[in-house]
N, C-alpha and C positions, 0 to 999 in steps of 0.2 A: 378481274377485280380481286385485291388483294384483301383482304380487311386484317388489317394486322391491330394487334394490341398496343398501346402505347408503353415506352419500357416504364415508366413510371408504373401505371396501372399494372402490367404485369408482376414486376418487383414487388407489388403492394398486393398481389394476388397468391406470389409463390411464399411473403411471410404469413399472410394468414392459412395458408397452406402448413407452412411448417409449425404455427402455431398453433395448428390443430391438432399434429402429428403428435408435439410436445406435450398437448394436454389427454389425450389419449396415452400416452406413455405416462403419465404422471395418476392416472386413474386407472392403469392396470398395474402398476405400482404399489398403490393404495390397494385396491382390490385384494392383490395377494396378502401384504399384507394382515389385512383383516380375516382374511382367510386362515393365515395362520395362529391367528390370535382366536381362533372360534374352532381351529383343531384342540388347540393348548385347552381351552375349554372344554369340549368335546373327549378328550383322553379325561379330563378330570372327572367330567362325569360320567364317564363309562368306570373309574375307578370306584366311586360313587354307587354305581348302582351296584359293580360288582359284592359291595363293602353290603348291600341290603339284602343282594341278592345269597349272603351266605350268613345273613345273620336270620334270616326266614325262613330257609333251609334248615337251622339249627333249630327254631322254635317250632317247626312242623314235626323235625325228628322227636324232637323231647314231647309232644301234644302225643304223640305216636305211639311211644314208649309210654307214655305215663297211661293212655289208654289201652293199649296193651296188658299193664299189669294191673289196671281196676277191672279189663275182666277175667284176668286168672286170680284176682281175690276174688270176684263173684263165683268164679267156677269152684275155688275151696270153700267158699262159705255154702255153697250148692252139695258138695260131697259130703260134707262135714252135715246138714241136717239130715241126711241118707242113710250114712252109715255111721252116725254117733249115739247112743241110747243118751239124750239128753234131759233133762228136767224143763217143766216144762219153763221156769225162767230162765233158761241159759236158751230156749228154744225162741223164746222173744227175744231177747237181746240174740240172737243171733239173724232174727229175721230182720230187727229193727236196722243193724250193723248192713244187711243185705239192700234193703230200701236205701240207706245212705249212702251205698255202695252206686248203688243204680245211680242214682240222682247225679252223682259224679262222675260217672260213665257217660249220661246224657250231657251233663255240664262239657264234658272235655270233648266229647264229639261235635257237638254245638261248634266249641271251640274253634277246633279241627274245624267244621264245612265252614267256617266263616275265615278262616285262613287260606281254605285252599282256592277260594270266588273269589 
């Protein structure tokens, strides 16, 4: 017993076959596509991040440096009551300058750990 296809039904079987083939080809088409439209994106914002990524860099180093030299003013305003025969107003305003000192050391470290989390 043979069972053969009818050629009609078969013809009408190999076009939806190829027109599946078509639409498969037509949506790995697309596919790339969009793929490269979402590289092209992808490169921009890795330029992007690059661009935050060196401007954070720049604002950690200057946080850095500015901390740095509020505590080498503290360290002269620390030598300076030690070894200066001072009065005793130039003795307050120099403690007073010292406190302000601090306060901005704390301020810019503050700073600093909230930049580096």
């Amino acid at each position: 017993m043979n069972a053969q296809i009818p050629l009609a039904q078969r013809d009408l079987n190999l076009l939806q076959i190829e027109q599946e083939i078509m639409n498969k080809k037509y949506l790995l088409v697309n596919k790339k596509k969009d793929l490269d439209k979402k590289q092209k994106l992808n490169n921009y914002l890795d330029t992007v991040k690059d661009d935050y990524t060196k401007y954070y860099d720049f604002i950690v180093k200057e946080k850095q440096q500015q901390y740095n030299a509020l505590l080498l003013l503290k360290e002269y305003m620390n030598d300076l009551t030690k070894t200066e025969n001072l009065v005793d107003e130039q003795l307050r305003s120099v403690k007073h300058d010292q406190k302000d000192i601090i306060r901005e050391i704390d301020k810019v470290k503050n700073e600093l750990d909230e930049l580096m989390n």
